[in-house]
TORLUM-591396 format. One record per residue: residue in one letter; x, y, z of N, C-alpha, C, O in turn. Coordinates in steps of 0.001 Angstrom, whole numbers, padded with zeros to 6 digits, always signed. Example, Ala and Ser with C-alpha at 12.3 -4.5 7.8 and 13.67 -1.06 7.14 Angstrom:
2
A+013190-005690+007800+012300-004500+007800+013200-003300+007800+014236-003319+008465S+012850-002250+007080+013670-001060+007140+012900+000030+007870+013409+001138+008039
***
This chain:
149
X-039726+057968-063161-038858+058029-064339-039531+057483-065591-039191+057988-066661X-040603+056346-065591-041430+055923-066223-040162+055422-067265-039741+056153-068162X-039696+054226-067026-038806+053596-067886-038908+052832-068995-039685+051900-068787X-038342+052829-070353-038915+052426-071539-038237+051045-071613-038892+050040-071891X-036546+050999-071289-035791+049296-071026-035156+049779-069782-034888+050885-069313X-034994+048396-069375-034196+047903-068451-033057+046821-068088-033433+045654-068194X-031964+046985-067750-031145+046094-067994-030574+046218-066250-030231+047168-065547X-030693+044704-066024-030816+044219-064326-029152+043559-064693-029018+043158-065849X-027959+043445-063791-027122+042873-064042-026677+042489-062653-026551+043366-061799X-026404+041075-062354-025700+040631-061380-024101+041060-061046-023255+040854-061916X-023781+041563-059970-022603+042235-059623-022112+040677-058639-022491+040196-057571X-021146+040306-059631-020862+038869-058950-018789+038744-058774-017969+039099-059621X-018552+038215-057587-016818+037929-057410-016802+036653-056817-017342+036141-055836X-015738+036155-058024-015413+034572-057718-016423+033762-057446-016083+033017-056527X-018251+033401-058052-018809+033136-058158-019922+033108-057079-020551+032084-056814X-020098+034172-056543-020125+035017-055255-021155+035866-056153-020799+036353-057226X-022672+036032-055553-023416+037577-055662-023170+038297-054483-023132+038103-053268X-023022+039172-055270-022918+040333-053706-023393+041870-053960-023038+042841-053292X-024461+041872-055311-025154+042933-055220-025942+042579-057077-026028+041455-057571X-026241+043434-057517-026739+044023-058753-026472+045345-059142-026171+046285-058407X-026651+045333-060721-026722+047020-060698-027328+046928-062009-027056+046161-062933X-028687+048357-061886-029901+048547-063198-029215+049476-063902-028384+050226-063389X-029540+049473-065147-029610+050246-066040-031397+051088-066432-032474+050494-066487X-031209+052193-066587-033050+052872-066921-033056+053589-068247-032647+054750-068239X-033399+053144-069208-033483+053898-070419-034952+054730-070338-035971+054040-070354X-035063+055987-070263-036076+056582-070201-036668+057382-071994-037608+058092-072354X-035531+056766-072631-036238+057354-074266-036357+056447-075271-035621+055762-075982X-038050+056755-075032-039146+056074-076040-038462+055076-077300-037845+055413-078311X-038790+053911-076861-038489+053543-078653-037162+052583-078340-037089+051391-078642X-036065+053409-077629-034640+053093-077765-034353+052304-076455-034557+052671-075298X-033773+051005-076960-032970+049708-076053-032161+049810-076232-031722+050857-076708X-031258+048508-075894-029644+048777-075385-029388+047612-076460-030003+046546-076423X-028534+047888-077306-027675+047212-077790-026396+046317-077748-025616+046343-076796X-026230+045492-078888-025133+044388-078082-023894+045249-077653-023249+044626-076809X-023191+046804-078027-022217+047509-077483-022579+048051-075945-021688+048287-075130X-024265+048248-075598-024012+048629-074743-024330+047461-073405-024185+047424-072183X-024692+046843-074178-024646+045353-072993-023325+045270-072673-022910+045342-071517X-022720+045138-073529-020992+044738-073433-020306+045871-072394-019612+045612-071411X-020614+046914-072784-020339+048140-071514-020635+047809-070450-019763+047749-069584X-022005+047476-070155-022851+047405-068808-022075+046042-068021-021772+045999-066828X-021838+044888-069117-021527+043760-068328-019686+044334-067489-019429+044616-066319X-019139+044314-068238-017717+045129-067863-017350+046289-066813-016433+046415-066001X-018424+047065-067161-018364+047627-065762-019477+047034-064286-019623+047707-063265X-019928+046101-064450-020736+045322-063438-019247+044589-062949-019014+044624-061741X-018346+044002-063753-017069+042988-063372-016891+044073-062504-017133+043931-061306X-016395+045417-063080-015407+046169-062012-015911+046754-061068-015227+046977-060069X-017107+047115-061135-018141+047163-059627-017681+046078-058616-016781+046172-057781X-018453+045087-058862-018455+044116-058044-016660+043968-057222-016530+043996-055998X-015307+043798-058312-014231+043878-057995-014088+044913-057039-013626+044695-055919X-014449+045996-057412-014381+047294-056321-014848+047530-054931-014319+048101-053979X-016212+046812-055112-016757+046128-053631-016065+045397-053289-015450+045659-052256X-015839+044241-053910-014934+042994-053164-013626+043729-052486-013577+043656-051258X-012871+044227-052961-011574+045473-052778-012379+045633-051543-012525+044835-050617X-012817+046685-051691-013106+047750-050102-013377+046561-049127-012941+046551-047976X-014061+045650-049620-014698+044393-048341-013404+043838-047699-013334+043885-046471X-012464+043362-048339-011237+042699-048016-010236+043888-047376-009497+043576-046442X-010232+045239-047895-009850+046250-047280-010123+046249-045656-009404+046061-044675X-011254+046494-045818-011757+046447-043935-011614+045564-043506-010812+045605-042573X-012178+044289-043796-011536+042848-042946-010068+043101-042727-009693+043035-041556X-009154+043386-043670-007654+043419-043308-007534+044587-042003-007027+044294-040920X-007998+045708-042269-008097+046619-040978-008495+045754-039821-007811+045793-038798X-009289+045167-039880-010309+044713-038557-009357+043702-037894-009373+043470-036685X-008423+043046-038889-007529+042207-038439-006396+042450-037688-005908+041907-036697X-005925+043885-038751-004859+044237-037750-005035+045426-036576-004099+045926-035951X-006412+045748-036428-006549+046421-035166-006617+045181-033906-006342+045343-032717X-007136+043748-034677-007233+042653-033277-006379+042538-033161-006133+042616-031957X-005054+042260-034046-003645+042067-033062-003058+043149-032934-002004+043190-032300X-003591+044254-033494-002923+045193-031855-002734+045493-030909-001732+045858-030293X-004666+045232-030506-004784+044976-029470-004459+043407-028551-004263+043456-027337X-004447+042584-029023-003470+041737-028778-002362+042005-028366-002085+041966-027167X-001285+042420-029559+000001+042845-028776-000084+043776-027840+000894+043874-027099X-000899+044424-027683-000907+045651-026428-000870+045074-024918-000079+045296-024001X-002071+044214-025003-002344+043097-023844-001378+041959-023502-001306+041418-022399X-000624+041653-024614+000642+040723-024389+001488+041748-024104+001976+041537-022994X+001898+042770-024586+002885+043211-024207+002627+043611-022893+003555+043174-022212X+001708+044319-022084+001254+045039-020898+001513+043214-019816+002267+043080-018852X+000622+042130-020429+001193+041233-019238+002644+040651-019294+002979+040077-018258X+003573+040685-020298+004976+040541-020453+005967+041805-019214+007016+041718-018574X+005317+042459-019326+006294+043787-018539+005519+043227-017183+006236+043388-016195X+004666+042815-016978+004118+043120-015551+005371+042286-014431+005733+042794-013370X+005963+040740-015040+006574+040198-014294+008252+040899-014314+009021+040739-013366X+008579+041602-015440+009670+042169-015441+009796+043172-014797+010999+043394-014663X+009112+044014-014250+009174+045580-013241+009932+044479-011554+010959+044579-010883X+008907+043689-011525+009689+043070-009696+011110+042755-010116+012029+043319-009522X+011376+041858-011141+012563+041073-011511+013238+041706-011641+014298+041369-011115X+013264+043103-012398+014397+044570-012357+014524+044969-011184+015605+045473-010877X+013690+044886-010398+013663+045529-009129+014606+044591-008262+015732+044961-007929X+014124+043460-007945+015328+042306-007339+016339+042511-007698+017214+042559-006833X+016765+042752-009253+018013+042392-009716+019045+044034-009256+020215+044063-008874X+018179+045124-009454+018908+046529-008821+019437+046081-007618+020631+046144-007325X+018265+045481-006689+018575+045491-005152+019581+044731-004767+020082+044945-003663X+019938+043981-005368+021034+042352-005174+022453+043523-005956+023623+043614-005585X+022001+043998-006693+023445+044312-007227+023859+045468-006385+025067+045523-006159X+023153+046353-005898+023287+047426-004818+023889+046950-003471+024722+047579-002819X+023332+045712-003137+023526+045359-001704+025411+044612-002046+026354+044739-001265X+025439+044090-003019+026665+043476-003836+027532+044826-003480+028343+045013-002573X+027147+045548-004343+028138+046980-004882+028073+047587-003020+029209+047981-002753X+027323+047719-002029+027480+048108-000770+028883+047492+000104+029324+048092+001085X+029329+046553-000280+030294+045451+000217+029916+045542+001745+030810+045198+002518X+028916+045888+002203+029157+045806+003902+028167+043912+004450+027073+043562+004007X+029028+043115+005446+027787+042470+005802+026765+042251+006133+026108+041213+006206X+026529+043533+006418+024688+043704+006867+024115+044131+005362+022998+044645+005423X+024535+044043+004356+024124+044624+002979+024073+043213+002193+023408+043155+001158X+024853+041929+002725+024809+040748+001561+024649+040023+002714+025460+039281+003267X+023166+040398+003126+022639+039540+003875+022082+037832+003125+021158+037742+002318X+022883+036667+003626+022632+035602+002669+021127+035480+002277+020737+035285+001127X+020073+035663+003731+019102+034744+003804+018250+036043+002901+017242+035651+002312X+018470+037002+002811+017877+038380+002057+018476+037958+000355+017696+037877-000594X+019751+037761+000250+020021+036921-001253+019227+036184-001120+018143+036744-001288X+019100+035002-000860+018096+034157-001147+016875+033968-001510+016369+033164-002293X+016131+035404-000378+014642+035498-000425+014670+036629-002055+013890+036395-002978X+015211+037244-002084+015439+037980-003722+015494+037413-004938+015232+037919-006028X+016068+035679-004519+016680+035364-005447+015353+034255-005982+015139+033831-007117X+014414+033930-004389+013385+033793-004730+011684+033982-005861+010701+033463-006391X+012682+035439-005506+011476+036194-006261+011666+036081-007645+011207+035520-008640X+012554+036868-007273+013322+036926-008851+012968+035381-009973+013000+035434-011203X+012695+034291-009274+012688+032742-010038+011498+032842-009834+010657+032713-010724X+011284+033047-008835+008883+032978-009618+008105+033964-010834+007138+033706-011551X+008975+035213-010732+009073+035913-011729+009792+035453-013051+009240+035745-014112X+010762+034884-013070+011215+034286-014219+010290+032895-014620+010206+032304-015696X+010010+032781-014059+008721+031427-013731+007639+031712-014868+007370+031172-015940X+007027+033042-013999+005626+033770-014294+006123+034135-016139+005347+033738-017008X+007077+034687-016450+007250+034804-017699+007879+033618-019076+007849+033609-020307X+008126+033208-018573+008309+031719-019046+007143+031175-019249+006875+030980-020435X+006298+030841-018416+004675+030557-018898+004718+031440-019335+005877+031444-019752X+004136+032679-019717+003001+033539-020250+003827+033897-021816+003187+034406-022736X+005137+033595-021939+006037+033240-023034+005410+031735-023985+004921+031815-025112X+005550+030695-023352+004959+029598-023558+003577+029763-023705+003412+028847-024510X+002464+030229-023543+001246+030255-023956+001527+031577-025213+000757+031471-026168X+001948+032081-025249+001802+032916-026454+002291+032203-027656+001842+032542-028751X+003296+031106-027554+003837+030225-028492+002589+029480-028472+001995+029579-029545X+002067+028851-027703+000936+027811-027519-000352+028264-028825-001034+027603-029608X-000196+029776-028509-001454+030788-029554-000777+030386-030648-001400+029521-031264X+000224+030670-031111+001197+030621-032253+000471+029510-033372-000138+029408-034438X+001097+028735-032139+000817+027298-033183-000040+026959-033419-000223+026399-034499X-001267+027180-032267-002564+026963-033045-002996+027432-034042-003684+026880-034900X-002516+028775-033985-003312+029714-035261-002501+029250-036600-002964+029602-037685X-001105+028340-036552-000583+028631-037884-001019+026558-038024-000825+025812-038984X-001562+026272-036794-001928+024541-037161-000859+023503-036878-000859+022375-037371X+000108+024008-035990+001151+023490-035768+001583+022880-034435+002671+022433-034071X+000364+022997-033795+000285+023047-032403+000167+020950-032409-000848+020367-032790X+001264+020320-031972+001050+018785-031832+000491+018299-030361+000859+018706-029259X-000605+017209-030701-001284+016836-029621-000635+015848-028718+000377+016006-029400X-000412+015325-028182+000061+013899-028048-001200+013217-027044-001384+013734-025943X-001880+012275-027391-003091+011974-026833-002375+010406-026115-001466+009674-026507X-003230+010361-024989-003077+009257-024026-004243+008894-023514-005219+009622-023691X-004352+007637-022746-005075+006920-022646-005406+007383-020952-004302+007236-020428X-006235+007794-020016-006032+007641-018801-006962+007109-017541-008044+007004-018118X-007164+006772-016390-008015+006240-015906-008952+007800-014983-009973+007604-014323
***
């Protein structure tokens, strides 16, 4: 291009470099003046703003594809303990709604009713650790520290 001036400008956000951008005057003789400095600097602001934009753009994407996938995985282990627990709870109300005594068999209530509470168990924790995430991430999570042998 064999350039006659040049004008180098820092592309800067919130006191942040995060690029440059040249100017190439290729005719003889002729520099840039204080109007067109003033151009060049102004649109270097809105460069740089425009990068910064798209940069914070994708981080925000990137963020909410992780808790999607997050919620996908919470939600997928949330249902896992609820499929048995529906299932107990059909079978108890069937054997109920059967009225015969070989149908409300006690020790068969019981062992159902078993399940059914380790399953309510199993989700109760995995409820409680998702609160546990909660608070850490928002800083709210309280320690209580002890002394032990």
């Amino acid at each position: 291009l064999r350039p006659t001036s040049l004008m180098l400008l820092p592309l800067r956000f919130r006191d942040r470099l995060i690029g440059s951008m040249a100017f190439l005057s290729v005719v003889p003789g002729e520099g840039y003046d204080e109007g067109d400095i003033a151009m060049a600097e102004d649109l270097a602001r809105r460069v740089a703003t425009c990068l910064e934009n798209a940069n914070l753009y994708h981080q925000a994407r990137a963020a909410v594809r992780i808790r999607d996938d997050f919620l996908s995985i919470a939600s997928h282990e949330l249902k896992t303990p609820l499929t048995p627990l529906k299932l107990q709870a059909q079978g108890l109300r069937r054997a109920l709604l059967m009225n015969s005594p070989a149908a409300v068999d006690p020790a068969k209530i019981a062992r159902m009713l078993e399940t059914s509470d380790r399953q309510i168990n199993r989700l109760s924790r995995l409820i409680d650790d998702l609160l546990d995430i909660s608070r850490i991430s928002s800083g709210k999570l309280k320690l209580n520290f002890e002394s032990f042998n």
